[in-house]
C-alpha positions in Angstrom: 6.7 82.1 117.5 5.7 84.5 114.2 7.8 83.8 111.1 8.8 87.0 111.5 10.4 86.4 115.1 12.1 83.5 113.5 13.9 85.3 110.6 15.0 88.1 112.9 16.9 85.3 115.3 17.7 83.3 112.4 19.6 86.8 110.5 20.9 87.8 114.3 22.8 84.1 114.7 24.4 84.2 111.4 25.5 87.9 112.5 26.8 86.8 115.3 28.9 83.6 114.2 30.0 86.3 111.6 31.7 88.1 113.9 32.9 85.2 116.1 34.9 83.9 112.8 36.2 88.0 112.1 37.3 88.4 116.0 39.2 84.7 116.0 43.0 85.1 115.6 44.5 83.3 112.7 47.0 81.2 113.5 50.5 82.6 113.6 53.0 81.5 111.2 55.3 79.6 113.3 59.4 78.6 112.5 61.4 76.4 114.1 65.1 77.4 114.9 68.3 75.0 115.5 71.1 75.7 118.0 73.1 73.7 120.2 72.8 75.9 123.5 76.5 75.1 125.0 78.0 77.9 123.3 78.5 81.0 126.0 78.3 83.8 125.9 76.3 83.5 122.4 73.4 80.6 123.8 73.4 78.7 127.1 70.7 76.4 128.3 69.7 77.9 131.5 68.7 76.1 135.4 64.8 76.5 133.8 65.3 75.1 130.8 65.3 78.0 128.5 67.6 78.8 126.3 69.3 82.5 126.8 72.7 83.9 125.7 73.4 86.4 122.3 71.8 84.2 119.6 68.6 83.2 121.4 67.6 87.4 122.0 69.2 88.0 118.6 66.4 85.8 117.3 63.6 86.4 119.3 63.7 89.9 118.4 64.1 88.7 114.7 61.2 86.8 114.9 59.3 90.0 116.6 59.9 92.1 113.8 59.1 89.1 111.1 55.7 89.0 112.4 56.4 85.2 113.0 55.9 82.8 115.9 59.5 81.0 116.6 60.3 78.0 118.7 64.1 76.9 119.1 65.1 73.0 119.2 68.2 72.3 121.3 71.0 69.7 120.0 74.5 68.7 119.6 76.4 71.3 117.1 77.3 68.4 115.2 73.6 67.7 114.5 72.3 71.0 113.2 73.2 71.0 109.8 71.9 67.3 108.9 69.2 68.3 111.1 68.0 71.4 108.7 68.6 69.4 106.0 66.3 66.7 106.9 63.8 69.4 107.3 63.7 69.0 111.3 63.7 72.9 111.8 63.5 75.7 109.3 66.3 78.3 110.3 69.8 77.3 111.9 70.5 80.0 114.4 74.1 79.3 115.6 76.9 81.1 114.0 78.3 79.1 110.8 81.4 79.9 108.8 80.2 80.2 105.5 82.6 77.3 104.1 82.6 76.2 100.2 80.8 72.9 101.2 78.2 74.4 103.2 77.1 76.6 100.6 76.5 73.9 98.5 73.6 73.3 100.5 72.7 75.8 102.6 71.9 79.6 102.0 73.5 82.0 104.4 71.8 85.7 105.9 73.6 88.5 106.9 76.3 88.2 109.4 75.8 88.4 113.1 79.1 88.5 114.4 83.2 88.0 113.1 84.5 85.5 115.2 87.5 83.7 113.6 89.2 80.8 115.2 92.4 80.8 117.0 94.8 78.4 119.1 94.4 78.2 123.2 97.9 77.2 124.5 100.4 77.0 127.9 101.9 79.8 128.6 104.9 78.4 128.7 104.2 75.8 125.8 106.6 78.3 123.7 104.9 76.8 119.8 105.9 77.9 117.0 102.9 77.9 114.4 104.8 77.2 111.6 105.7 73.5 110.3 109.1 73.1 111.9 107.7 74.8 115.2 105.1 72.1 115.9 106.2 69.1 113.8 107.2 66.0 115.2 105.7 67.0 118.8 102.8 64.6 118.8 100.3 67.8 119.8 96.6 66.3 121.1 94.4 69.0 119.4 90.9 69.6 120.8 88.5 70.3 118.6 84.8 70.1 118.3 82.9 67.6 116.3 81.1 69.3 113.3 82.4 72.6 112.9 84.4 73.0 110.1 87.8 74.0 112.3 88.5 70.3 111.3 88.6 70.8 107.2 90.6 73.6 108.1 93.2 72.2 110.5 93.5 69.3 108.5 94.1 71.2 104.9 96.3 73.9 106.8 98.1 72.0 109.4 98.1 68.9 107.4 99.9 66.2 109.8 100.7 68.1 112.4 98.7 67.9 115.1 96.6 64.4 116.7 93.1 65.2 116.9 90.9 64.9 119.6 87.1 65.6 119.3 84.5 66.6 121.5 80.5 67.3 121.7 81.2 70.9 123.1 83.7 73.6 124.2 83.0 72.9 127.9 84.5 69.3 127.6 87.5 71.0 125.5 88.0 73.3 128.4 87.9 70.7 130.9 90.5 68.6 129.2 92.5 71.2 128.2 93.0 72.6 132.2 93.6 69.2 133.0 96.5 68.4 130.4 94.6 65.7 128.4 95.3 67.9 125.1 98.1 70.5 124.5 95.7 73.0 123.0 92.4 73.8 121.2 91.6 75.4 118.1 88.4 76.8 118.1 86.6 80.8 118.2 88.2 83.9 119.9 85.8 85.5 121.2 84.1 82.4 123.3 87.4 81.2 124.8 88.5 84.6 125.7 85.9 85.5 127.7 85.3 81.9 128.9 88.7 80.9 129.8 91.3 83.6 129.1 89.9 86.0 131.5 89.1 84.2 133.9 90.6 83.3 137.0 91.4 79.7 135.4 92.6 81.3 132.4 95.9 82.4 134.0 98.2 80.1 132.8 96.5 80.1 129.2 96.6 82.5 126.1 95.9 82.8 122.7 98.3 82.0 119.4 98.7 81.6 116.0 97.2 84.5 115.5 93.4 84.6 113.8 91.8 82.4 111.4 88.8 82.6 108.7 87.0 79.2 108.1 85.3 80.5 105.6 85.4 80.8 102.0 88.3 82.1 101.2 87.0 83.9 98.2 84.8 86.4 100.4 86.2 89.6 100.2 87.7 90.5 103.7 85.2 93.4 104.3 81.7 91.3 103.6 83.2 88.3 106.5 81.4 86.8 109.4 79.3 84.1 110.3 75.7 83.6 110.2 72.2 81.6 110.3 71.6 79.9 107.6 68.3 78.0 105.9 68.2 74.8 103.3 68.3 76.1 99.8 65.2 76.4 98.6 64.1 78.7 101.3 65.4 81.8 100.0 62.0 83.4 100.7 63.1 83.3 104.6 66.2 84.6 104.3 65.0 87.7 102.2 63.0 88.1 105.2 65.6 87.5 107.8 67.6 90.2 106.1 64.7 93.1 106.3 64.6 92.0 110.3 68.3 91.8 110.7 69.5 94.8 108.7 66.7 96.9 110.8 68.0 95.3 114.3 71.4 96.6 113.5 70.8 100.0 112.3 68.0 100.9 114.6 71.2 99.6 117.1 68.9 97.5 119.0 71.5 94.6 117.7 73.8 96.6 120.4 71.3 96.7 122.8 71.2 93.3 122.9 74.9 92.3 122.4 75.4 94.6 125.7 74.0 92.3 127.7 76.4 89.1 126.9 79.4 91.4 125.6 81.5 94.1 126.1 83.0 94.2 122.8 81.9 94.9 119.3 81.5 91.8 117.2 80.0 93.6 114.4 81.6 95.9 112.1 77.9 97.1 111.6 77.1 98.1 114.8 80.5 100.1 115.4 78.7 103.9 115.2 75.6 102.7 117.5 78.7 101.3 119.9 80.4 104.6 119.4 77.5 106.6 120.2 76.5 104.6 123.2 79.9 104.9 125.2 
């Protein structure tokens, strides 16, 4: 072979493994996302294996418009936040009430749904939600290990209730309709479409009117719970926001919510829901 032959095949390879490197993907920037999965209609482990419900769509489509690759981990509620503080996943996508305590160590995007917390009673239990009403009545109160219903109940309903914890609302529900605790304390929406209008739900109904576990100190117009990140990742959030803010006024965020919900959750999405109907 000429010298000439061999410089043309010598220029063509390095051509050619120039363009292999140009046509290879770079690898996708990838997050992983915390939530607990037992939490219909907002996430639910499904017969597969996947995880489904509001939340898990919420995010996916998040991710889509973050240009980012996400995976979600699946554990006990209780879990998540030491979980995301030990750096075991980046974003914690399950609803949090933004409480004084957790903002101490965790930084909060937009809302993605109001859903205060409220009693689940008898029918015919006939409470009174005051002091005198339910004092003295040795009241098993189900409620669920790690969300911060417990600070609240035990600062606002200091005494009055015996407590009685559990991994998940399922369990709650199952000892509730079977009269192992008097009632639960724990969010509106999930237990109203999950028990109250249901079939089982007959004998049930809501009390004590609604409750914010959050800081106080929010202003009653900027309320709602959210994903959250360690502080420190700030960056994300900002980020989050753009992707969140867009979902919602695009009304893709009621797209979405459609499918799991037939109410709005979202003072944010109100004219898309208005316009859809």
């Amino acid at each position: 072979m000429s010298m000439h032959s061999k410089t043309v095949l010598t220029v063509a390879s390095m051509l050619l493994g120039a363009l292999t490197l140009t046509a290879r993907p770079a690898s996708a920037e990838k997050l992983l996302l915390g939530n607990e999965g037992v939490y219909p209609p907002f996430s639910i482990v499904a017969s597969d294996g996947s995880l489904t419900g509001f939340e898990p769509a919420l995010a996916r489509e998040m991710c889509k418009r973050m240009t980012v690759e996400c995976e979600f981990v699946v554990m006990d509620f209780k879990a998540l936040i030491p979980s995301i503080l030990q750096g075991k996943f980046n974003i914690l996508a399950s609803q949090l009430s933004p409480t004084p305590e957790r903002l101490e160590k965790l930084t909060y995007a937009l809302p993605i749904v109001y859903n205060p917390a409220t009693f689940v009673v008898r029918k015919d239990s006939n409470l009174t939600f005051t002091p005198e009403g339910l004092g003295g009545k040795n009241l098993k109160l189900g409620l669920q290990r790690g969300a911060s219903s417990i600070p609240y109940v035990e600062k606002n309903f200091t005494g009055l209730f015996t407590p009685v914890l559990y991994d998940n609302p399922d369990q709650m529900q199952l000892d509730l309709l079977a009269g192992r605790v008097d009632l639960v304390f724990d969010s509106k929406i999930n237990w109203t479409l999950e028990l109250i209008n249901k079939p089982e739900g007959k004998d049930y109904m809501l009390a004590g009117g609604d409750h914010w576990l959050g800081d106080p100190a929010i202003p009653a117009n900027e309320r709602g719970y959210s994903w959250a990140v360690r502080k420190g990742d700030e960056a994300i959030v900002e980020r989050m926001n753009v992707a969140l803010k867009s979902i919602i006024e695009d009304c893709t965020y009621t797209k979405i919510r459609k499918e799991y919900l037939d109410i709005t959750i979202l003072a944010g999405e109100e004219a898309c829901a208005a316009a859809s109907e």
